[in-house]
PDB file of N, CA, C and O in Angstrom:
ATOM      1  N   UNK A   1     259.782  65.297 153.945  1.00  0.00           N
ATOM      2  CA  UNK A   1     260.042  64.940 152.571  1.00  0.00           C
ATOM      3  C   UNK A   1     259.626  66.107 151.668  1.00  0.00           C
ATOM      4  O   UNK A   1     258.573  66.665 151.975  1.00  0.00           O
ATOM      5  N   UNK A   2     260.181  66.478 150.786  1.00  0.00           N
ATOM      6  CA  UNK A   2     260.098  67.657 149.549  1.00  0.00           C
ATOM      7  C   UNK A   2     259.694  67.178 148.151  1.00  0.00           C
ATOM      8  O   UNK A   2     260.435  66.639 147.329  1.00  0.00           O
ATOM      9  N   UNK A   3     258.571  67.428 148.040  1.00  0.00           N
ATOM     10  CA  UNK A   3     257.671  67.499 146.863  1.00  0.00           C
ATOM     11  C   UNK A   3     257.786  68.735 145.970  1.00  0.00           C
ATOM     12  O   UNK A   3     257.948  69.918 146.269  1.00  0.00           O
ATOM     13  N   UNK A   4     257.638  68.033 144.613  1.00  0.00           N
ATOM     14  CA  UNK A   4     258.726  68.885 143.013  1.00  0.00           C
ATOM     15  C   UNK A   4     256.978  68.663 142.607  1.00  0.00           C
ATOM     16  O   UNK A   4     256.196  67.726 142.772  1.00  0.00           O
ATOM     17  N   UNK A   5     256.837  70.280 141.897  1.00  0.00           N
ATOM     18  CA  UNK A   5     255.731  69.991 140.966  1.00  0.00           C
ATOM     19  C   UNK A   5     256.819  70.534 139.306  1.00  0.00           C
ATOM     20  O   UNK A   5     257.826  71.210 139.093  1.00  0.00           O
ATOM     21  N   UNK A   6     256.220  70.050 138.815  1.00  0.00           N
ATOM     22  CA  UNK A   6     256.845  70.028 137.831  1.00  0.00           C
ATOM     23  C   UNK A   6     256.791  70.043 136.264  1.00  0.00           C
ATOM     24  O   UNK A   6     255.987  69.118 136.155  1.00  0.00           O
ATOM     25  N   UNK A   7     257.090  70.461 134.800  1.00  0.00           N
ATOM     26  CA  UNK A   7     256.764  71.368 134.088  1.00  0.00           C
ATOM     27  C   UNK A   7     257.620  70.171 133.029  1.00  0.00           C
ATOM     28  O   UNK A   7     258.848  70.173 132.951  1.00  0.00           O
ATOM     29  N   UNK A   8     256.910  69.374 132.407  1.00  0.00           N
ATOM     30  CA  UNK A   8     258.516  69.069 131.270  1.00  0.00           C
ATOM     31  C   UNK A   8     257.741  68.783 129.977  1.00  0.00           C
ATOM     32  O   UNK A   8     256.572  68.397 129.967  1.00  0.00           O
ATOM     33  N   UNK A   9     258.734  69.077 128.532  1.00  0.00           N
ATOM     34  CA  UNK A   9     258.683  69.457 127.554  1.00  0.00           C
ATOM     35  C   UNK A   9     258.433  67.875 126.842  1.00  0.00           C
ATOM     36  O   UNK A   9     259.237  67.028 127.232  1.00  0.00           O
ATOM     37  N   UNK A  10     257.514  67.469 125.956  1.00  0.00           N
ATOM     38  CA  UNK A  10     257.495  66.161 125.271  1.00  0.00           C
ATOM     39  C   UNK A  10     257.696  66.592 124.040  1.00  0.00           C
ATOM     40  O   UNK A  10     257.767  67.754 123.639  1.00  0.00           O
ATOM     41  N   UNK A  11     257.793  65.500 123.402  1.00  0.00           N
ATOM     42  CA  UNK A  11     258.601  65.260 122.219  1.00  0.00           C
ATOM     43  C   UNK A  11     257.928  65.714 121.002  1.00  0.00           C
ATOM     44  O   UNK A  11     258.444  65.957 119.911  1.00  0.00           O
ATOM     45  N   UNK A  12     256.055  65.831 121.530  1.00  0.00           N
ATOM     46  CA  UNK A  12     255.297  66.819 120.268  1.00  0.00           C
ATOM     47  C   UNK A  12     254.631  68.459 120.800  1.00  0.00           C
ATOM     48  O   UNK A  12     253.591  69.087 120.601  1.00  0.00           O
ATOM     49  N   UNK A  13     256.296  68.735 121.798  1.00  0.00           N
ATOM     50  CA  UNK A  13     256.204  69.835 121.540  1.00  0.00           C
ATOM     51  C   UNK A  13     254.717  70.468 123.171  1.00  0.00           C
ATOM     52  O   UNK A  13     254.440  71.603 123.559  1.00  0.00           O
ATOM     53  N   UNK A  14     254.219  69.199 123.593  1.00  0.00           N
ATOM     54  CA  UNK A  14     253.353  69.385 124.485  1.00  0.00           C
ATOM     55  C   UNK A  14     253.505  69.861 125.992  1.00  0.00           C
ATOM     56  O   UNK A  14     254.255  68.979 126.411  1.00  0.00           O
ATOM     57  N   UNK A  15     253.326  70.489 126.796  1.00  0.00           N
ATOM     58  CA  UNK A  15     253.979  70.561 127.939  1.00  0.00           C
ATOM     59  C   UNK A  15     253.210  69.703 129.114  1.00  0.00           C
ATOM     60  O   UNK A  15     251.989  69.842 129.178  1.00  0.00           O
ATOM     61  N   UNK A  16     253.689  69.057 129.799  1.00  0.00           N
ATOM     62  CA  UNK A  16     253.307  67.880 130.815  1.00  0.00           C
ATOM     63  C   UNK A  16     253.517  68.496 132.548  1.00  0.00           C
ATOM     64  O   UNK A  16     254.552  68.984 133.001  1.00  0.00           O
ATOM     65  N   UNK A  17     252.679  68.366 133.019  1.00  0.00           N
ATOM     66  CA  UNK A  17     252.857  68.932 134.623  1.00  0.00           C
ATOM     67  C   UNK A  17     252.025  67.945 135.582  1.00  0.00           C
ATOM     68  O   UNK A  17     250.866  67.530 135.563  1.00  0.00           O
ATOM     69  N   UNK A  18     253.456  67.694 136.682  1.00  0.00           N
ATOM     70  CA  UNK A  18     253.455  66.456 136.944  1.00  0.00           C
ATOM     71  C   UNK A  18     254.271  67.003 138.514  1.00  0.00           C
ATOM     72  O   UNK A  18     255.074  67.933 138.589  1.00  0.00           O
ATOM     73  N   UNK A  19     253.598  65.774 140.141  1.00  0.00           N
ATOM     74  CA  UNK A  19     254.860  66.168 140.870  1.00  0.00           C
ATOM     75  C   UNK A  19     254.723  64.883 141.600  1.00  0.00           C
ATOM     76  O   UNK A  19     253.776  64.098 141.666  1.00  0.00           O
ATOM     77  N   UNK A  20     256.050  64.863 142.197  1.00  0.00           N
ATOM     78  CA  UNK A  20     256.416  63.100 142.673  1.00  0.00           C
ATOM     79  C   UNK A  20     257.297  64.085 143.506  1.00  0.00           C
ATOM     80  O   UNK A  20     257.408  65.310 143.467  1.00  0.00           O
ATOM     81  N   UNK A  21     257.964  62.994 144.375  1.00  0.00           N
ATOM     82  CA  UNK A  21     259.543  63.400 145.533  1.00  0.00           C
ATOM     83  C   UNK A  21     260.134  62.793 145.347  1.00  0.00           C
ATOM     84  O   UNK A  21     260.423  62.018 146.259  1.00  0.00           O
ATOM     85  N   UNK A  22     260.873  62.619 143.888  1.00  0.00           N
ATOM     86  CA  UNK A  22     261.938  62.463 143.119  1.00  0.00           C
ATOM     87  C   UNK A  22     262.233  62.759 142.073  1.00  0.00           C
ATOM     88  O   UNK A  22     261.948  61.789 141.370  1.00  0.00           O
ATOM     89  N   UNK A  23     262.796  63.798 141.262  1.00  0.00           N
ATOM     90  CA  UNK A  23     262.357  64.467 140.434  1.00  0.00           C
ATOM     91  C   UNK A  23     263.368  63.984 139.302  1.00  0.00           C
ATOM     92  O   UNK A  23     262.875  63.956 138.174  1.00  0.00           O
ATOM     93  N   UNK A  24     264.791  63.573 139.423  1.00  0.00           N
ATOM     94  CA  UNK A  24     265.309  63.015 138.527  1.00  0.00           C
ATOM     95  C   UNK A  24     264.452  61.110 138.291  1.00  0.00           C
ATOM     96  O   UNK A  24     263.946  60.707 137.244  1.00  0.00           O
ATOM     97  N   UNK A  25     264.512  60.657 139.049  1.00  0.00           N
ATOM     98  CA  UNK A  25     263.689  59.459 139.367  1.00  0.00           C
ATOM     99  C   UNK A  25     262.117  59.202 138.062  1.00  0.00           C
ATOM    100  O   UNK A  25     261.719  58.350 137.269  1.00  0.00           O
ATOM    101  N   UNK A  26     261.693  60.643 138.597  1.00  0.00           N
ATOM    102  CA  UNK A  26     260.273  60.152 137.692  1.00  0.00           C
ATOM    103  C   UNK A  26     260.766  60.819 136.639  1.00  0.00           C
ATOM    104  O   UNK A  26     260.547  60.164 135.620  1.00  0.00           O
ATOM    105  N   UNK A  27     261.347  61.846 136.411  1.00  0.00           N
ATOM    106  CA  UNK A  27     261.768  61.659 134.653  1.00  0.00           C
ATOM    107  C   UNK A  27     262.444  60.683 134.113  1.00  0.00           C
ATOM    108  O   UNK A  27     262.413  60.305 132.942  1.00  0.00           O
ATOM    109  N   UNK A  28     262.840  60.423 134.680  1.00  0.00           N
ATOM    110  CA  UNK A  28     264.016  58.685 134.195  1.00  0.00           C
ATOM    111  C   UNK A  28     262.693  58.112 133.657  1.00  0.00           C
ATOM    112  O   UNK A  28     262.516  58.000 132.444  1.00  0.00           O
ATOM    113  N   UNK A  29     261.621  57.694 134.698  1.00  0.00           N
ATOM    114  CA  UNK A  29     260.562  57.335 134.681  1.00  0.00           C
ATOM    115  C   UNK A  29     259.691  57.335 133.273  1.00  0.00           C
ATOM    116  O   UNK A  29     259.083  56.512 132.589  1.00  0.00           O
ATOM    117  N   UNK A  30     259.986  58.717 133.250  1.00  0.00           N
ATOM    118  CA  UNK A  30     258.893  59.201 131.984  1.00  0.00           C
ATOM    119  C   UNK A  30     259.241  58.830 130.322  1.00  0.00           C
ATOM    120  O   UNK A  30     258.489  58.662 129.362  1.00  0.00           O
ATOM    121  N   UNK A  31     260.851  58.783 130.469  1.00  0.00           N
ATOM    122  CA  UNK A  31     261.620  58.887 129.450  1.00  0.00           C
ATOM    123  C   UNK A  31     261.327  57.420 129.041  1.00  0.00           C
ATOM    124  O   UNK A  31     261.090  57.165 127.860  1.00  0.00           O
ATOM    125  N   UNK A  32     261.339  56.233 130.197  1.00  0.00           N
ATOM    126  CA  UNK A  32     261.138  55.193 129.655  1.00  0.00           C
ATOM    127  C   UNK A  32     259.849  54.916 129.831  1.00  0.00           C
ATOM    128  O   UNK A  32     259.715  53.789 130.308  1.00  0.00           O
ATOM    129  N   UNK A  33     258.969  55.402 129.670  1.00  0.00           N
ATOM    130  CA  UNK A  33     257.513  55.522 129.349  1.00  0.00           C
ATOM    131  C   UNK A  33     256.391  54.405 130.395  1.00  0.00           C
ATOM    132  O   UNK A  33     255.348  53.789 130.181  1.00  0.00           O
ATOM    133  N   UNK A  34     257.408  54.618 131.693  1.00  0.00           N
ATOM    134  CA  UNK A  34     256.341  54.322 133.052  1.00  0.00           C
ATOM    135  C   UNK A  34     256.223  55.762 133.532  1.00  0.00           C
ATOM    136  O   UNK A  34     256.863  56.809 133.428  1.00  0.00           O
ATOM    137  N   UNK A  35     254.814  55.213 134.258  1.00  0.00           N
ATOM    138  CA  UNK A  35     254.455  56.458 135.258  1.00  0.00           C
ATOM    139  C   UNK A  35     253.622  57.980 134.872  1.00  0.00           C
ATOM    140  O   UNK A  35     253.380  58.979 135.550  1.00  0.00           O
ATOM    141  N   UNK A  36     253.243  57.493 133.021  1.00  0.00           N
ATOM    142  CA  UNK A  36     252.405  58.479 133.048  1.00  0.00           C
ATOM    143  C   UNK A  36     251.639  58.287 132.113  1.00  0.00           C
ATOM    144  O   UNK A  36     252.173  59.049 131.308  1.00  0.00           O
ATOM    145  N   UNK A  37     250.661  57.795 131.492  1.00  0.00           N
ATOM    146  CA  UNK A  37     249.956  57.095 130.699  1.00  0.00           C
ATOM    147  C   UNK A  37     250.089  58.250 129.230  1.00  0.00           C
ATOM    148  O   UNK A  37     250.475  57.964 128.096  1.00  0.00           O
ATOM    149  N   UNK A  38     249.674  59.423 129.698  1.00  0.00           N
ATOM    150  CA  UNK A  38     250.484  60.792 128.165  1.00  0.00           C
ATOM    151  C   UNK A  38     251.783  60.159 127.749  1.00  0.00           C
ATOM    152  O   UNK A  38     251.952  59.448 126.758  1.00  0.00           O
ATOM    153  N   UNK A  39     252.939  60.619 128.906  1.00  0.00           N
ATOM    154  CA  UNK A  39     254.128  60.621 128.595  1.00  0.00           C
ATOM    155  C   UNK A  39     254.659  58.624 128.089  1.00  0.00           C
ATOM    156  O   UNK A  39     255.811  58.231 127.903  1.00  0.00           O
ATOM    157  N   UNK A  40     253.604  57.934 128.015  1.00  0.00           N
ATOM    158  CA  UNK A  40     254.143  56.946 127.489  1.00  0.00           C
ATOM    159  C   UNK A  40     254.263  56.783 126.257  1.00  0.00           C
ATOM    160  O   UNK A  40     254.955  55.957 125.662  1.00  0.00           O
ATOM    161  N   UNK A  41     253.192  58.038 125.622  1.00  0.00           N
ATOM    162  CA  UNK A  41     253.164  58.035 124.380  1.00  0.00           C
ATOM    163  C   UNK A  41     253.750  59.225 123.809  1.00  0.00           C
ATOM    164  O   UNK A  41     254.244  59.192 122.681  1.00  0.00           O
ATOM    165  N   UNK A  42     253.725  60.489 124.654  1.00  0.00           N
ATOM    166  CA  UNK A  42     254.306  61.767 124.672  1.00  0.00           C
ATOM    167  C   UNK A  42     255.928  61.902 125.359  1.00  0.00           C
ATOM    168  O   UNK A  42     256.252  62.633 126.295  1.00  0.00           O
ATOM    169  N   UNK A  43     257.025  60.733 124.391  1.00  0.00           N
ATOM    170  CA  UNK A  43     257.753  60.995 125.527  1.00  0.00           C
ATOM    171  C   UNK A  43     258.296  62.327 125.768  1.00  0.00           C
ATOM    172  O   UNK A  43     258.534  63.142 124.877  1.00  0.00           O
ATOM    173  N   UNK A  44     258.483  62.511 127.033  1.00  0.00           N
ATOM    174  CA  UNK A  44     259.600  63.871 127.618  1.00  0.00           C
ATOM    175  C   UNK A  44     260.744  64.332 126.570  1.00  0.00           C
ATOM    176  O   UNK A  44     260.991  63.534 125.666  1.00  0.00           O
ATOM    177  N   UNK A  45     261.262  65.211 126.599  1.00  0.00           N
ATOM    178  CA  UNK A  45     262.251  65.513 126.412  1.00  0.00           C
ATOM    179  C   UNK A  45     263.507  66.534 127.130  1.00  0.00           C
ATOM    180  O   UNK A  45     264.736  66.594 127.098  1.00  0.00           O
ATOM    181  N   UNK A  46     262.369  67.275 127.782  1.00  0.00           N
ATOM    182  CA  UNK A  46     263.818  68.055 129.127  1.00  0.00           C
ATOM    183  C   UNK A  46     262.506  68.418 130.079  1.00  0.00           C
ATOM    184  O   UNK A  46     261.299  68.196 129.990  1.00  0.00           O
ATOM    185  N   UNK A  47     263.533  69.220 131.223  1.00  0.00           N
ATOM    186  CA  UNK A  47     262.517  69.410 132.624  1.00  0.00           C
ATOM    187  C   UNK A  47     262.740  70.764 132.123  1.00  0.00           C
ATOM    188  O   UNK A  47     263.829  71.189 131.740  1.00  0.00           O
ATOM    189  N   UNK A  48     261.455  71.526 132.153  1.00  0.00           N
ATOM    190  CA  UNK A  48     261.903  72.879 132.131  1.00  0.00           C
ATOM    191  C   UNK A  48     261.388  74.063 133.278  1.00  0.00           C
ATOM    192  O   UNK A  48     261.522  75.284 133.194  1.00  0.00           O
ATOM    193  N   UNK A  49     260.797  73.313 134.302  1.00  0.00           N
ATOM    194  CA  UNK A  49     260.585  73.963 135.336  1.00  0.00           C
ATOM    195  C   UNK A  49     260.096  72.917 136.662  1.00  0.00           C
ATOM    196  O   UNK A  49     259.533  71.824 136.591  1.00  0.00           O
ATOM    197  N   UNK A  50     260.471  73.573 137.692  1.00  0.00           N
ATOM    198  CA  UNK A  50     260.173  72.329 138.762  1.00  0.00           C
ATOM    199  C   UNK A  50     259.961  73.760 140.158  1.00  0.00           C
ATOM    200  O   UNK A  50     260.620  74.799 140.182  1.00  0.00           O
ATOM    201  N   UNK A  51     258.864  73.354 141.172  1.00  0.00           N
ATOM    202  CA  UNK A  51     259.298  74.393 142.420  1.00  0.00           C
ATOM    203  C   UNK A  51     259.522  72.710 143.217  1.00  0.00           C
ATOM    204  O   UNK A  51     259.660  71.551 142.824  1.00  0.00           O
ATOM    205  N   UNK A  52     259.438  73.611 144.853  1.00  0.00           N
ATOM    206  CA  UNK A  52     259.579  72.505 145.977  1.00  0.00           C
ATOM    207  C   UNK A  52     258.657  72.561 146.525  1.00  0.00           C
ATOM    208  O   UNK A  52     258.348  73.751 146.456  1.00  0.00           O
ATOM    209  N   UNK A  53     257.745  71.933 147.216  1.00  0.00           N
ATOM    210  CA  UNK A  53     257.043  72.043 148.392  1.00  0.00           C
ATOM    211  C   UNK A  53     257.267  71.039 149.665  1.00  0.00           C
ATOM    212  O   UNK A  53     257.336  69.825 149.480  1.00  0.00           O
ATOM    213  N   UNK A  54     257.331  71.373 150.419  1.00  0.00           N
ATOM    214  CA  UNK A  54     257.583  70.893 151.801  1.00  0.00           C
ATOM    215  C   UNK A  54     256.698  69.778 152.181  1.00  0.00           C
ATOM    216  O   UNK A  54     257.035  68.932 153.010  1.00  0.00           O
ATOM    217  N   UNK A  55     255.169  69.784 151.358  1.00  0.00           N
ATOM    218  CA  UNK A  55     254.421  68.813 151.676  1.00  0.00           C
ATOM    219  C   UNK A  55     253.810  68.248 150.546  1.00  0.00           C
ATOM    220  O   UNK A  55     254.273  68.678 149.489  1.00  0.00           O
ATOM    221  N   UNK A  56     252.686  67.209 150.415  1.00  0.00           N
ATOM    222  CA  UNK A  56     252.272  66.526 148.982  1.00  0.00           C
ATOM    223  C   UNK A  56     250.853  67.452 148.686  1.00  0.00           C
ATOM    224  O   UNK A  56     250.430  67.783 147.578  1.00  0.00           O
ATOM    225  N   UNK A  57     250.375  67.702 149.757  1.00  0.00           N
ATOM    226  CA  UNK A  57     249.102  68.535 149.792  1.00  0.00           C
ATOM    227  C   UNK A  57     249.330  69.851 148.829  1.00  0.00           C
ATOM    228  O   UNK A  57     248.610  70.162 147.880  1.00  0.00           O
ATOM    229  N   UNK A  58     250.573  70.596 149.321  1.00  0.00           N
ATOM    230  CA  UNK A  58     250.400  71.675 148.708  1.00  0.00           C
ATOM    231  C   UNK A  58     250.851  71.546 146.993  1.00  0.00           C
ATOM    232  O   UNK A  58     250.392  72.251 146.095  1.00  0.00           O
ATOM    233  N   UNK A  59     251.720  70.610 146.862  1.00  0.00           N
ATOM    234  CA  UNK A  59     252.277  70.360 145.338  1.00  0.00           C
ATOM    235  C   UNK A  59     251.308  69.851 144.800  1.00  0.00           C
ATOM    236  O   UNK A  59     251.130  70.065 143.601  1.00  0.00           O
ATOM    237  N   UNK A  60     250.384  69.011 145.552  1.00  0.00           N
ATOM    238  CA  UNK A  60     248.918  68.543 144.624  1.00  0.00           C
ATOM    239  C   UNK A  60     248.085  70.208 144.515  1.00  0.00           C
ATOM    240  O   UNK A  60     247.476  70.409 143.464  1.00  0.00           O
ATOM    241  N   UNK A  61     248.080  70.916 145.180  1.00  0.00           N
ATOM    242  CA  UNK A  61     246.994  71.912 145.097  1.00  0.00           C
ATOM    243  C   UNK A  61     248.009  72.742 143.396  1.00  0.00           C
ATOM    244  O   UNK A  61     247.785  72.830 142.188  1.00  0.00           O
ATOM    245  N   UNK A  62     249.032  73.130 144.298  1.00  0.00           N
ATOM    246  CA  UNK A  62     249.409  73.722 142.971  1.00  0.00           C
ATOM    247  C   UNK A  62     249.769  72.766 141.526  1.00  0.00           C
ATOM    248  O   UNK A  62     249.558  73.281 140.427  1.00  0.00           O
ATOM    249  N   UNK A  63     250.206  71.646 141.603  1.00  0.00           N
ATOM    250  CA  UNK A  63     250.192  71.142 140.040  1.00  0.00           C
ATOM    251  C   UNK A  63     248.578  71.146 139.580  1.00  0.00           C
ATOM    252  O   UNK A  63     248.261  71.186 138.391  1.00  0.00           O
ATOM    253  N   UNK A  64     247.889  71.113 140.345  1.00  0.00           N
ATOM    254  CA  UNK A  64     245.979  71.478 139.806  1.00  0.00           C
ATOM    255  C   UNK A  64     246.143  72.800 139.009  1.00  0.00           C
ATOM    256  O   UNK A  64     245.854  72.932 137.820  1.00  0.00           O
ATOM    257  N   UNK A  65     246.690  73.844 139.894  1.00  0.00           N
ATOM    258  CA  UNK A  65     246.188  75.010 139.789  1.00  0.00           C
ATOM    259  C   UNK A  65     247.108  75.232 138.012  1.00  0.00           C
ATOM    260  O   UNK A  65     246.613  75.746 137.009  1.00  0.00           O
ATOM    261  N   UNK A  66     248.157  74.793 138.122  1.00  0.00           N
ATOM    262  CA  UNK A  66     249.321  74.473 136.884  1.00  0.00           C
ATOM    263  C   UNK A  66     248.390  73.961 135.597  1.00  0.00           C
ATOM    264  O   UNK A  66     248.201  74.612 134.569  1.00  0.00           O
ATOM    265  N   UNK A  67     247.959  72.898 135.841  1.00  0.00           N
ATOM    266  CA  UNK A  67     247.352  72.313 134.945  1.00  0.00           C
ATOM    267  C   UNK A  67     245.954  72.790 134.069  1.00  0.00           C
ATOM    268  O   UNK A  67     245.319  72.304 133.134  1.00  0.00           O
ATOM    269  N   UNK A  68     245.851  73.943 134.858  1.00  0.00           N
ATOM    270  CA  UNK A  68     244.229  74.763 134.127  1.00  0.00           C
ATOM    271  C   UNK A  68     244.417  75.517 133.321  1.00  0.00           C
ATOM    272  O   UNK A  68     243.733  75.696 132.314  1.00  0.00           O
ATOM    273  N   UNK A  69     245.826  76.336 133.796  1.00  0.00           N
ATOM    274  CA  UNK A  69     246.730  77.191 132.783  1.00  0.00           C
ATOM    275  C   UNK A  69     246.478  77.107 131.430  1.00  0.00           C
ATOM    276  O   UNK A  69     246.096  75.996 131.064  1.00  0.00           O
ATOM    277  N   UNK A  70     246.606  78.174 130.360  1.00  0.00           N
ATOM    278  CA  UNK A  70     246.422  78.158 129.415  1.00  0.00           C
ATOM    279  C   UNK A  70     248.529  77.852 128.898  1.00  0.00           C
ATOM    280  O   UNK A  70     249.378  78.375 129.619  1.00  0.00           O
ATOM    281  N   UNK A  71     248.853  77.211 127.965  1.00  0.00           N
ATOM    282  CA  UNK A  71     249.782  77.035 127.440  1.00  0.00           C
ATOM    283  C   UNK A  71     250.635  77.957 127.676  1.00  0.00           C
ATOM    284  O   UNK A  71     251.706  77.683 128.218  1.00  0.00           O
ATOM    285  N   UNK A  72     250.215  79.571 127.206  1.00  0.00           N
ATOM    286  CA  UNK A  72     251.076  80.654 127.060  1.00  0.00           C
ATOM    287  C   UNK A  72     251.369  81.106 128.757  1.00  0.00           C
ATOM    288  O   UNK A  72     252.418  81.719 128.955  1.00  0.00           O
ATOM    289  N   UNK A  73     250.359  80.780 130.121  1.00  0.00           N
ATOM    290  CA  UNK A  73     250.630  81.265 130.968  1.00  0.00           C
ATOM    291  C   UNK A  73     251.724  80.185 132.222  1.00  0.00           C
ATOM    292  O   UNK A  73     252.186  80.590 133.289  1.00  0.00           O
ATOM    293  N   UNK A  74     251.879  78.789 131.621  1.00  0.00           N
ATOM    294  CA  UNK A  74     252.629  78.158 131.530  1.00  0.00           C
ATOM    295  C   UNK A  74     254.327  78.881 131.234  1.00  0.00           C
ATOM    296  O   UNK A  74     255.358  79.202 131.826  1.00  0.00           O
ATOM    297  N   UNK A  75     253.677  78.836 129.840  1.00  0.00           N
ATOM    298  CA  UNK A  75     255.042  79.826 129.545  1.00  0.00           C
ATOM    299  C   UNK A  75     255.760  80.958 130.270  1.00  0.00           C
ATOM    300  O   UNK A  75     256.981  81.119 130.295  1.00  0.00           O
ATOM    301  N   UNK A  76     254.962  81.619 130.778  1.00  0.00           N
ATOM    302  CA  UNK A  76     255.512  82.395 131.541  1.00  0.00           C
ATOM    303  C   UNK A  76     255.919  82.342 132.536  1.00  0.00           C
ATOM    304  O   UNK A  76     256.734  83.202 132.871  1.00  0.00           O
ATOM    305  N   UNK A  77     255.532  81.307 133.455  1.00  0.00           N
ATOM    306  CA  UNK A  77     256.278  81.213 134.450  1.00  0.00           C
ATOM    307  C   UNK A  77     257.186  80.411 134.515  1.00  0.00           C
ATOM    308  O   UNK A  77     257.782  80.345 135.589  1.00  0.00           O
ATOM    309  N   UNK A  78     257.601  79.537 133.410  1.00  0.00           N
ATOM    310  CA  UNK A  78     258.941  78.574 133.070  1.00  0.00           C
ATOM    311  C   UNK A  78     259.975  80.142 132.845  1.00  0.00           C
ATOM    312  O   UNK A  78     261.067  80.289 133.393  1.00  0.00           O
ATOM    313  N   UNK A  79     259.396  81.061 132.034  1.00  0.00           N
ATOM    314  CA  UNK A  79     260.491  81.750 132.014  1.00  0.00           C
ATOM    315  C   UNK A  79     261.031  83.239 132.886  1.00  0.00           C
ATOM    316  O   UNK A  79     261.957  84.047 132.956  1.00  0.00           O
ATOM    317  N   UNK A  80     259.516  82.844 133.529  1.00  0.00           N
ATOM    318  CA  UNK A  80     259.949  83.655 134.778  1.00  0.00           C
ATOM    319  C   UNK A  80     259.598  85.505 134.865  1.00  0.00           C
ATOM    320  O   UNK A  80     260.080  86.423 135.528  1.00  0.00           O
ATOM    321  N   UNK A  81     258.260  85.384 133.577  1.00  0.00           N
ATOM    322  CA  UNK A  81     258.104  86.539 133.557  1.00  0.00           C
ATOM    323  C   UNK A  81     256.435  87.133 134.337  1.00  0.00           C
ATOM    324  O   UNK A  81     255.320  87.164 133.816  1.00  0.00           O
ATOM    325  N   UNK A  82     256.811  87.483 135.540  1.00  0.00           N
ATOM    326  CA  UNK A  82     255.740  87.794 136.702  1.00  0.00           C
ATOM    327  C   UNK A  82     254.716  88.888 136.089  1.00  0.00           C
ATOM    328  O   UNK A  82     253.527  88.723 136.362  1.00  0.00           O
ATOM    329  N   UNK A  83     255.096  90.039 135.249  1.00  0.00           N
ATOM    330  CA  UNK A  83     254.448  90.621 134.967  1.00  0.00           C
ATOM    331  C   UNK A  83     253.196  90.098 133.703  1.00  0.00           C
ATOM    332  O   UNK A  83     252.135  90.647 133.406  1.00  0.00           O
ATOM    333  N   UNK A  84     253.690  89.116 133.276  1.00  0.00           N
ATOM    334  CA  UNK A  84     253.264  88.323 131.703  1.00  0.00           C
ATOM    335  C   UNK A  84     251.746  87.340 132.741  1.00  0.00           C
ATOM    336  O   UNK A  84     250.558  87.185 132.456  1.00  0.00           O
ATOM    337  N   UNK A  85     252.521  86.916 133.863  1.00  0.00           N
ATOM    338  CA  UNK A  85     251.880  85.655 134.039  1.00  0.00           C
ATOM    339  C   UNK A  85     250.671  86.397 134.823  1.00  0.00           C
ATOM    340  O   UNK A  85     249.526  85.976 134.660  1.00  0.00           O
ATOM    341  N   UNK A  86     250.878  87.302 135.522  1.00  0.00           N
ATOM    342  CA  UNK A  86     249.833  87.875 136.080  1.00  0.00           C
ATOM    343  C   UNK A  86     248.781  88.561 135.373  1.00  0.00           C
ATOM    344  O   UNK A  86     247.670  88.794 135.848  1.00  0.00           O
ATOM    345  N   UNK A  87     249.226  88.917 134.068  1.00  0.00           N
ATOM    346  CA  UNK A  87     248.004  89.449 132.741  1.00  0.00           C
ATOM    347  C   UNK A  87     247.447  88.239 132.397  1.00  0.00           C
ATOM    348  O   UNK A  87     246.268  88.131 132.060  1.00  0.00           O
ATOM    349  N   UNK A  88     248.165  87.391 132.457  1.00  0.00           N
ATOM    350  CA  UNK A  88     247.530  86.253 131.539  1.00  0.00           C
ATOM    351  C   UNK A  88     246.485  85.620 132.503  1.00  0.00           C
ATOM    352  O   UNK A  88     245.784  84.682 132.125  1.00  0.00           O
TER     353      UNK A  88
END
């Protein structure tokens, strides 16, 4: 089974990181405000980054490691800039 960690944009602008093994599923999820006690009040508004992992172990290690992130280094890796994210 393939585990999504995952990166999505709420509605004040907040960024939410989150992973399940269904990734359209738990945003459906989010949008109608099960499944994440923030996003019930923060709803979603788009996915703006997602990887895969092969197992739940490793998508739990990395949505941790996601979640310590400072905002801007977030940012950088939604947009994919390696040199940015590694200064930051």
């Amino acid at each position: 089974m393939k585990w999504h960690v995952y990166i999505l944009e709420c509605s004040n602008k907040a960024l939410y990181t989150g992973v399940t093994n269904n990734l359209n599923r738990r945003f459906e999820d989010h949008k109608k405000g099960f499944g994440g006690h923030y996003t019930s009040y923060n709803r979603p508004v788009k996915i703006l980054y997602s990887e895969i992992y092969q197992n739940r172990s490793k998508a739990l290690k990395r949505e941790a490691q996601i979640k310590g992130w400072t905002r801007e280094k977030k940012l950088a890796l939604i947009i994919g800039d390696l040199a940015l994210l590694k200064i930051l």
